[in-house]
N, C-alpha and C positions, 0 to 999 in steps of 0.2 A: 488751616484746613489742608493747604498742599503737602507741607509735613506729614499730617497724619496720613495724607493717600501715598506718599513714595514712604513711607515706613511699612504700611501695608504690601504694597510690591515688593519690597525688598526683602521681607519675611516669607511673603509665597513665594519669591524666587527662593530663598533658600531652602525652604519646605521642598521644594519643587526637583531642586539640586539634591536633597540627600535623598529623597524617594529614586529618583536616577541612581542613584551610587548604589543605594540598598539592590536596586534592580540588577542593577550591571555585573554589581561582586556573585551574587545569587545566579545570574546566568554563567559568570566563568566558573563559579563551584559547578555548574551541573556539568558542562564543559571538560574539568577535568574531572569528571566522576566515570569519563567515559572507558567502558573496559572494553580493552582489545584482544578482540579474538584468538588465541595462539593454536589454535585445534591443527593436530599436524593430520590431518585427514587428507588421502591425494583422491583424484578424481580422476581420473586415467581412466577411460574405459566406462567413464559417467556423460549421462546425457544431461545439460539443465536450461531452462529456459526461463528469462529475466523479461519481463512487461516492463515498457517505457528505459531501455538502457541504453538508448543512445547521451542520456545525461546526467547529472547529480546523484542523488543515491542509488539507483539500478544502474549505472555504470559502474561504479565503483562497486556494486555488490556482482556484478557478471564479472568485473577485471580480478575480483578474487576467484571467483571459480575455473576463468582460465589460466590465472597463475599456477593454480593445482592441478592443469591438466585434463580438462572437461572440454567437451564439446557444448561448446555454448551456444545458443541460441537468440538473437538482440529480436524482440517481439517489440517492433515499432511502428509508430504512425507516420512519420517523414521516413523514407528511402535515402534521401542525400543526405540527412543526419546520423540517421542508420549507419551506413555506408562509411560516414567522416567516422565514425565512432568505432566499428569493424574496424580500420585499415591503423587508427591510433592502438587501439588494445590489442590487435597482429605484430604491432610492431614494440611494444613495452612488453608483452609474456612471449612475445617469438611462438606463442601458439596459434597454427594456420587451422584448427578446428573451430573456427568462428563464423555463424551465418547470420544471413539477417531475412528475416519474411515481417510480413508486413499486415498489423493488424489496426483497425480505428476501432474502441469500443465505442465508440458513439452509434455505431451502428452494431446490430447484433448479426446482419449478413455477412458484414467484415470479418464478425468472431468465427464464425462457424464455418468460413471461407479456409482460417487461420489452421482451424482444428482439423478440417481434409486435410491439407498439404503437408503437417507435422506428421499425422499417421500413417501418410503414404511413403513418405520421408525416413521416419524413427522408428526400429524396433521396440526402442525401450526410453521412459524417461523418467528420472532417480528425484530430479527438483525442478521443483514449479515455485521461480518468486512472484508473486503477485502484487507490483511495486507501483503500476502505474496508474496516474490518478493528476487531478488538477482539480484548483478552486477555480470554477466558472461562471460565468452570468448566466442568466434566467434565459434559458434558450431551451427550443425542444428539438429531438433527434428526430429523424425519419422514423423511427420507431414510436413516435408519440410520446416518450419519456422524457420526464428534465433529463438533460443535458449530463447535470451533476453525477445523480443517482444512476445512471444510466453506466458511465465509466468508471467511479469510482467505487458503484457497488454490486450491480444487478450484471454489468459485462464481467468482471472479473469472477464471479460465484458461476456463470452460466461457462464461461472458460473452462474454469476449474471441472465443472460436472461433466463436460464432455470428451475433457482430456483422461479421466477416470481410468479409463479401462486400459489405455493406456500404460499409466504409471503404475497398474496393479500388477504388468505383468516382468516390474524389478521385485527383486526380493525384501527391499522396503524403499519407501519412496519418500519426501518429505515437501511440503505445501507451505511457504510460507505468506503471509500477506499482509503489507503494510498499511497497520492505522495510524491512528494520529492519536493525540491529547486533546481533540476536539471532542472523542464520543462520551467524556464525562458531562455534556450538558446538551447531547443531542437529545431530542423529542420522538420518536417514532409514532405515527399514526397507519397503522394497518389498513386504511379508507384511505389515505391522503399522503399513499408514500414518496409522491414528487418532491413532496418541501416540508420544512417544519413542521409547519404546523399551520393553523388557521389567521395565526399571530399575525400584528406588524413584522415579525421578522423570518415571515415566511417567504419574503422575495430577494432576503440578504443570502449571499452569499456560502458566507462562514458558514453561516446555518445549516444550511441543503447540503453542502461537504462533510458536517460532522453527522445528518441523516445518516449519509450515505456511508460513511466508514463505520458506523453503528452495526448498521442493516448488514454488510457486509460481513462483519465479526460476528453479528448473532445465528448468519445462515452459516459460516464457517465452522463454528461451535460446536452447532447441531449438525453439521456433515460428520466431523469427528466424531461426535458419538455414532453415527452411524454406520462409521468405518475402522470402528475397535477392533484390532485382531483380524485386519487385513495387512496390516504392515505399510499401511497411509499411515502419516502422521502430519497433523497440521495444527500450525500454531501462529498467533499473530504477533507481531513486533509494532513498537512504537519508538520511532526513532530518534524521538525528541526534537527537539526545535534546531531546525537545519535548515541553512541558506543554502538555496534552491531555486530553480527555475520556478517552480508553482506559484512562485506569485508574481508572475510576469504578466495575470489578467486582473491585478487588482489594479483600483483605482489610483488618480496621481496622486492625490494624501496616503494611501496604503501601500505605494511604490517608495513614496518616500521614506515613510516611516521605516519599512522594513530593510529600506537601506543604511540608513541611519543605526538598526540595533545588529548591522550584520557580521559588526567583530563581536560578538556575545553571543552569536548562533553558534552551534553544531557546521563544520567543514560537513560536505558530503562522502568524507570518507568515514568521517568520526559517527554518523548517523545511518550509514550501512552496518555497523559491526551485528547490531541485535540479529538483523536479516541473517547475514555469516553465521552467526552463534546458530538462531535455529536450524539453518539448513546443514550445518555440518556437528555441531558440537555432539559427542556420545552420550553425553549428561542428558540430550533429548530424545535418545533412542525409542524410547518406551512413553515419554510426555507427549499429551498430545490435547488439543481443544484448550490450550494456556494463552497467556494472556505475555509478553514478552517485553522488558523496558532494562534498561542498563546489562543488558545478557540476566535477567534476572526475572521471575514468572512474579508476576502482580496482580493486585485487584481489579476487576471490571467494576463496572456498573451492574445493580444486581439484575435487570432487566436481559443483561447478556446471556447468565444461566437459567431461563425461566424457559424451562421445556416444552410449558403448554404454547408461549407466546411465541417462542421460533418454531413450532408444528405449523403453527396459522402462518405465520411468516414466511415459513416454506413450499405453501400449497401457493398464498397468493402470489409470492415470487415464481412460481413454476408457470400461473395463468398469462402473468404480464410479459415473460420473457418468452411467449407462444412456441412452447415448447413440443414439438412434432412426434410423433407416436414412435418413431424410431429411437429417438433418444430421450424418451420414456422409459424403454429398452432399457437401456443403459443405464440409469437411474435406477429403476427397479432392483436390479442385481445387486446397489450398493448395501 
């Protein structure tokens, strides 16, 4: 009988082994499938502003826009990381056009704090990356929002709206905003936008992160249609699976795990190109409302392009994000 139980183990461990290998090989193919931007575009005399680049992939996507010459902007929630991150990227491009203001989407006060001081600041702004984001626990804002949905989707789209008028006034401007490879199995409920669903796995995590980058891309979608033939252009990237800080709030099994597969991630240089590609490449002059993965435009989910479903989407995101009669204003003119 003990025979047959370690002949049984020894076959799931080997099962177990090549399903690893199968995995591993299939992560370094996506790895080297990564295409790197060569777009000789300078930026001289360009305004851009990066969400979350004092780290991982919004640093490395703001260190390429000051390599070209831009006046960068680091849109962060730490100051002293801010600050460590400015005086590194001043000192690898030798470009002293780098500033740091300081914004928390966790609060929508913080945003709209953000948004005075760039336009009192900026004549003109040419790129908006919209990079910053974290998987978090079941926490709620001062706003009364999860936590999740609140930074990763509903701060970032209310950013975006109010910086508008702004970036209308370059001759084209470009908007990018980073999802994930989670919104192929998010759930949206227009009643119940804090979390999943009504599900057991309405209190996970992953879940309420891939809402939120859904919800995000679908209000993003439907901004570009609304903004044809102003010379906005906005399109999301998916950066692929890159090690990163974002999961410095998972649990110790998911701390560990994700340490353990982190020679098979995406570097966070190799997982900013997409971001790069849309904010500068000419190939996207004219694209706009796409869907962005290996520098290459791809499939959503079909619930992304559903017109009717992001109108509704749109009104209730305008309710919850208690949007004030002045920048109604502003919205209106889009």
């Amino acid at each position: 009988m003990i025979i047959y139980i370690l002949y049984f183990c020894l076959i799931l461990f080997a099962l177990c082994l090549v399903c690893l290998m199968l995995l591993g090989a299939f992560l370094i193919l996506v790895r080297l499938r990564t295409k790197w931007n060569t777009s000789p575009v300078c930026l001289v005399g360009k305004t851009v502003i990066v969400t979350g680049a004092n780290s991982g992939i919004g640093y490395c996507t703001a260190h390429e826009f000051a390599t070209r010459g831009a006046k960068v902007i680091l849109a962060c929630r730490s100051m002293s990381r801010a600050e460590k991150a400015k005086r590194k990227m001043m000192e690898a491009t030798q470009n002293r056009n780098i500033h740091v203001r300081i914004v928390d989407f966790a609060s929508l006060k913080s945003i709209r704090e953000f948004v005075k001081e760039v336009k009192e600041s900026e004549e003109r702004l040419d790129i908006l990356v919209n990079n910053a984001g974290a998987i978090l626990n079941d926490e709620t804002t001062v706003d009364g929002l999860s936590k999740t949905i609140q930074v990763n989707g509903l701060g970032p789209f209310l950013l975006t709206l109010l910086l508008l008028d702004l970036m209308k006034k370059s001759k084209s401007s470009r908007i990018v905003n980073v999802a994930s490879l989670t919104i192929y199995y998010a759930k949206i409920d227009i009643n119940n936008l804090n979390y999943y669903s009504k599900s057991i796995f309405s209190r996970i995590s992953i879940f309420n992160y891939a809402n939120a980058k859904l919800c995000n891309l679908i209000l993003m979608n439907d901004l570009a249609r609304r903004l044809k033939g102003t010379g906005v252009i906005i399109n999301s990237v998916d950066p692929g699976l890159v090690y990163t800080g974002i999961g410095r709030r998972f649990t110790a099994v998911g701390k560990i795990l994700f340490v353990c597969v982190q020679l098979f991630l995406r570097s966070s240089r190799e997982g900013a190109q997409s971001s790069i590609y849309a904010a500068l490449s000419r190939r996207m002059e004219q694209v706009t409302g796409k869907y962005i993965m290996n520098s290459k435009i791809t499939w959503v989910p079909s619930i992304a392009n559903n017109e009717l479903f992001a109108k509704e989407l749109w009104e209730k995101c305008l309710s919850v994000l208690q949007i004030t009669n002045e920048e109604r204003l502003i919205i209106q003119k889009i």
